[in-house]
C-alpha positions as CSV (number, residue, x, y, z in Angstrom):
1,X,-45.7,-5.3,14.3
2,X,-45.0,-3.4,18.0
3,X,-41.6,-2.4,18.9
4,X,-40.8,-2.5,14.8
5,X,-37.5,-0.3,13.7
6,X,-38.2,1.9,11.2
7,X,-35.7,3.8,8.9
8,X,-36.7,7.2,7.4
9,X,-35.1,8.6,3.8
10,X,-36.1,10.8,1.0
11,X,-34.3,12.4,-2.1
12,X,-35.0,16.1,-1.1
13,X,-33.0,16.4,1.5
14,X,-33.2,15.9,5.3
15,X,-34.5,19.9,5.9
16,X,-37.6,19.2,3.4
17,X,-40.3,19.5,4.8
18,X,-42.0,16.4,3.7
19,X,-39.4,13.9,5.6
20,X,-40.1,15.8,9.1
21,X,-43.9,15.6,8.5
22,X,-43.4,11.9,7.8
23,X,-41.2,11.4,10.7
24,X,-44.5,13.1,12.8
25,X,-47.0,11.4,11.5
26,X,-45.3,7.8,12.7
27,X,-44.8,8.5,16.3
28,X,-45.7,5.6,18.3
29,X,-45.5,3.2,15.7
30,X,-41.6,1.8,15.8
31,X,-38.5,3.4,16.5
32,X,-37.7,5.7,13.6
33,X,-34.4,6.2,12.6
34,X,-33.6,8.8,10.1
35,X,-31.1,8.8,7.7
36,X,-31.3,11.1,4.3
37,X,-29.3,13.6,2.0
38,X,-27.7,16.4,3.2
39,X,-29.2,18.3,0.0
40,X,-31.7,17.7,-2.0
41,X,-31.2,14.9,-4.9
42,X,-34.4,14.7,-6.8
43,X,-34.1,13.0,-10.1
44,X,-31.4,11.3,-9.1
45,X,-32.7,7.7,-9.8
46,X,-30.9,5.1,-8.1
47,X,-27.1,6.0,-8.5
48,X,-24.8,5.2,-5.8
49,X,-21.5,7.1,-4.6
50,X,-18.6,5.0,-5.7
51,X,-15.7,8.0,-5.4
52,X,-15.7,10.0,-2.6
53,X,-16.2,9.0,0.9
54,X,-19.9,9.4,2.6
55,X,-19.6,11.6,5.9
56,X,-22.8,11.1,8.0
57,X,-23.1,14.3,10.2
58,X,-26.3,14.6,13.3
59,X,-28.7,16.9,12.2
60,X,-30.7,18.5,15.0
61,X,-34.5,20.5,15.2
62,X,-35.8,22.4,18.3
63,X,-36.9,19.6,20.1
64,X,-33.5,17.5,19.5
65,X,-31.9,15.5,17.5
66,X,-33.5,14.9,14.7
67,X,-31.5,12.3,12.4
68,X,-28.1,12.1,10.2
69,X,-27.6,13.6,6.7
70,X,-25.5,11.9,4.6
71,X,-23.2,14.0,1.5
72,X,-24.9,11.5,-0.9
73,X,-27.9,9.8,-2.9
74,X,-31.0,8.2,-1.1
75,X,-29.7,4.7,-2.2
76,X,-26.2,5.3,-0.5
77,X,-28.5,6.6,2.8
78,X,-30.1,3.2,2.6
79,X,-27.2,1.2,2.0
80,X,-25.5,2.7,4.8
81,X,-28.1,3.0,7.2
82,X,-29.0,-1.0,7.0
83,X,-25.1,-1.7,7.0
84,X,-23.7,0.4,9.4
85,X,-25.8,2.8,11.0
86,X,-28.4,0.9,12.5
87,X,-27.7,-2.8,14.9
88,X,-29.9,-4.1,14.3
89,X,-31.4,-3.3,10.8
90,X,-34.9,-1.6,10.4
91,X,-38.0,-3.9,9.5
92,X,-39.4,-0.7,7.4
93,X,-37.8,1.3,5.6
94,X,-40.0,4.9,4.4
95,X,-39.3,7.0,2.0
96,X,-40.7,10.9,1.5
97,X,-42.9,12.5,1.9
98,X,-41.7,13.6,-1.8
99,X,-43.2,17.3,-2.8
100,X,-44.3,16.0,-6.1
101,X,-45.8,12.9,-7.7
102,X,-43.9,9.5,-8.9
103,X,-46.2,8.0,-11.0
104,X,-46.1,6.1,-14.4
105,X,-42.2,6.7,-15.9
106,X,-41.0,8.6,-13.2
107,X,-40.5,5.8,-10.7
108,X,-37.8,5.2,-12.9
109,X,-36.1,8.8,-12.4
110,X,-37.2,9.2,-8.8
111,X,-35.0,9.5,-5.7
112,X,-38.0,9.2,-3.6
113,X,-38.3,5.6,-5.3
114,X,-35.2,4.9,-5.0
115,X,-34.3,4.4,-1.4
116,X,-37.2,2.3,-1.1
117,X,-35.9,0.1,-3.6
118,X,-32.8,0.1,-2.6
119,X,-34.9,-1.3,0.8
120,X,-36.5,-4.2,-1.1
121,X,-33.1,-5.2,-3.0
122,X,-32.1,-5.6,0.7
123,X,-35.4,-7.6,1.4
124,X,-36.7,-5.4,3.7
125,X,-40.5,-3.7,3.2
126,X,-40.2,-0.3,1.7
127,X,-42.7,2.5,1.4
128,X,-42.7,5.2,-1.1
129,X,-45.0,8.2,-0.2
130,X,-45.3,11.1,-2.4
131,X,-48.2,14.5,-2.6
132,X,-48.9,15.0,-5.9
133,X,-48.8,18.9,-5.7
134,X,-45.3,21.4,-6.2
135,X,-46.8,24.4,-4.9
136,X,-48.8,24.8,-1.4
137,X,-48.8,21.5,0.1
138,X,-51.2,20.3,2.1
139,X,-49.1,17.9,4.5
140,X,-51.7,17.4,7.1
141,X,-53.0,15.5,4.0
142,X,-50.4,13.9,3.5
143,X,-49.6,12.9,7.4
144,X,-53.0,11.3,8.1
145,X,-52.6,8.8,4.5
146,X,-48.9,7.9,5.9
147,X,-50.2,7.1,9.0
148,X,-53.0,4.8,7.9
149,X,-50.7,3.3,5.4
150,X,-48.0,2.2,7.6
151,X,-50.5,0.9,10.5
152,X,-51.8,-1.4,7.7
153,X,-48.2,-2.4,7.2
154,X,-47.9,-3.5,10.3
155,X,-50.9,-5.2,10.5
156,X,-51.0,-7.2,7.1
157,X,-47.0,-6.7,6.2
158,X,-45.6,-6.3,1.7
159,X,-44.9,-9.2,-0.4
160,X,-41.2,-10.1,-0.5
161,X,-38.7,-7.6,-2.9
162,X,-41.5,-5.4,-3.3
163,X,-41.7,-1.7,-2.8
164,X,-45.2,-0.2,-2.4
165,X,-45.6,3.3,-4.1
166,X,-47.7,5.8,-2.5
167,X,-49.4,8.9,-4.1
168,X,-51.4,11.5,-2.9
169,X,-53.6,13.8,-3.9
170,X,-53.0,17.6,-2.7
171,X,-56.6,17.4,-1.0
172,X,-58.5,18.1,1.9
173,X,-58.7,14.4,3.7
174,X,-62.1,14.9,3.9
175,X,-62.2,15.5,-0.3
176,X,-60.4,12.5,-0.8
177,X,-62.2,9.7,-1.9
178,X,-60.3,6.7,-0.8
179,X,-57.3,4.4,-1.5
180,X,-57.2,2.8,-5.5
181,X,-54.6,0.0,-5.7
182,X,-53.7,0.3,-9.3
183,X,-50.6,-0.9,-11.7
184,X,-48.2,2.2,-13.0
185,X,-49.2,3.8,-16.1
186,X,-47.5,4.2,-19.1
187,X,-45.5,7.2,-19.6
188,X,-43.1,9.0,-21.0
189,X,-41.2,12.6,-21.1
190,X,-41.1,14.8,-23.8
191,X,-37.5,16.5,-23.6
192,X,-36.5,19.9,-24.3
193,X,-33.2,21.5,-23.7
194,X,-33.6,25.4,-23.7
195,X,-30.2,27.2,-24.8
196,X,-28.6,29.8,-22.8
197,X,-25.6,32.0,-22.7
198,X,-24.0,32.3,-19.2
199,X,-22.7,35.8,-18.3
200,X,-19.4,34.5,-19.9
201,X,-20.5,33.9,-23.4
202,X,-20.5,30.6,-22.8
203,X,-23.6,27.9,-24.0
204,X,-25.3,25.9,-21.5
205,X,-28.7,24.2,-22.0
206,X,-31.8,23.5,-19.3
207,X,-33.4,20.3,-19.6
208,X,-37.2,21.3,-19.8
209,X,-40.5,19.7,-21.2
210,X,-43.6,18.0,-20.1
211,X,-44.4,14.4,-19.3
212,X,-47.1,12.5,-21.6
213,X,-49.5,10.0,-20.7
214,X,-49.7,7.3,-22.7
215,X,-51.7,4.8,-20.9
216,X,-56.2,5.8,-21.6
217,X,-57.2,3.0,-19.4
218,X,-58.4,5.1,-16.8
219,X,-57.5,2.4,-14.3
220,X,-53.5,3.3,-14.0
221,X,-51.7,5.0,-10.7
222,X,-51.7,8.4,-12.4
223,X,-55.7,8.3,-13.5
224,X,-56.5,7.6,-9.8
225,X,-54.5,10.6,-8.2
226,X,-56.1,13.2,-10.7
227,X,-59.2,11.6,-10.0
228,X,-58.9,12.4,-6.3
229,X,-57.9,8.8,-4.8
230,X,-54.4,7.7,-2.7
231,X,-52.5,5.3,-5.5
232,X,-50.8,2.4,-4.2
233,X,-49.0,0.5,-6.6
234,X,-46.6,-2.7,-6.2
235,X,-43.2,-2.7,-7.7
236,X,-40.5,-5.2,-8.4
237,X,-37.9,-4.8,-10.3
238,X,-37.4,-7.9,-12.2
239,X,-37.0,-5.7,-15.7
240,X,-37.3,-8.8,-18.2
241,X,-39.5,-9.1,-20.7
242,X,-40.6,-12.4,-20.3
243,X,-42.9,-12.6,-23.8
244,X,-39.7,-11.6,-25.6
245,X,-37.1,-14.3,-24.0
246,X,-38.5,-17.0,-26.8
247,X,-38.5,-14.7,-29.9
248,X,-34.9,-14.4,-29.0
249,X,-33.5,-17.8,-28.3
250,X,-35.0,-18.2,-32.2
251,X,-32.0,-16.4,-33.0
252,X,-29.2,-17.6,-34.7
253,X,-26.4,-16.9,-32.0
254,X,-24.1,-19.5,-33.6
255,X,-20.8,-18.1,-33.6
């Protein structure tokens, strides 16, 4: 797709380092637009800003201008990139890189997700990239998968109202052993809440814990990662279950 318009986002904000090494590894492949949080809004999920106004402000590196930051969530950055800030609207919209992975339940909690959702709601192909890693990065990693991933976009394009999530092992290219398109595991988060007492005397708790894997197939996004290969997974967001629609209209609704 030459000459395609491509909007930029993420969920930890427009200084991470991940969106500027995505932003670099894509030159010469569209005009890139970028539009992200002013801060960092991991975990955020998909909310939108409904009560304060959204101030988009030019952010700018050594070399320039860089994009516009925006004092709310990825989704908001989407909505008003497509809508307002862009004429006319990107044909991809990208997402990351995130410093951390989204896999199995956490696609549901991500930012990162998020904005490329948001993208497919608004039919337009999204890309969710993320480096499985939260300490010492390896972005040149990370750079070389985006760019093979979005010259395949262009070349073979997403199926309609889907988002394609991307994860990354924290490898060496050369260690990595190639791209597994696999479903999303199952999983789930144990929750903890850790007590504290502020200088004030005053309780406040810090939501900790671990996330559990409950999918053993071997064969899930979150198998493939650890075992050194680039995830790609297909989402939608139709959240019905379909097997339990009949069950239900056995009821008796009669009022």
């Amino acid at each position: 797709m030459a000459g395609m318009r491509i909007l930029v986002s993420n969920d930890d904000g427009i200084h991470a380092p991940g969106i500027h090494v995505l932003v670099d590894s894509i030159q010469g492949l569209g005009d890139i637009k970028v539009v992200a949080p002013e801060a960092e809004r991991s975990g955020c999920s998909h909310s939108v800003t409904l009560n304060h106004p959204l101030r988009p402000k030019m952010v700018y590196r050594e070399t320039g201008p860089f994009g516009q930051s925006v004092n709310g969530t990825p989704a908001d950055c989407v909505k008003l990139a497509v809508h307002h800030l862009m004429d006319p609207p990107p044909d991809l919209i990208l997402s990351g890189i995130n410093q951390g992975a989204n896999t199995g339940i956490c696609v549901i909690y991500s930012g990162t997700i998020s904005a490329a959702a948001e993208g497919a709601i608004l039919g337009i192909p999204s890309i969710a990239f993320s480096l499985a890693v939260d300490d010492e990065p390896l972005w040149d990693t990370a750079g070389h998968v985006v760019r093979r991933v979005v010259e395949n976009f262009a070349h073979s394009g997403l199926s309609p109202n889907t988002l394609l999530n991307v994860n990354i092992p924290n490898l060496p290219v050369e260690d990595l052993k190639g791209f597994s398109v696999v479903p999303m595991g199952k999983s789930r988060y144990i929750d903890e809440f850790e007590e504290r007492t502020d200088p004030r005397g005053n309780r406040y708790f810090w939501l900790v814990g671990e996330l559990k894997h409950d999918d053993h197939s071997g064969n899930t996004d979150f198998h493939m990662v650890d075992d050194g290969y680039i995830s790609l997974t297909p989402i939608h967001f139709d959240l019905t279950h379909h097997e339990s629609l009949e069950p239900l209209i056995q009821w008796d609704l009669a009022l």
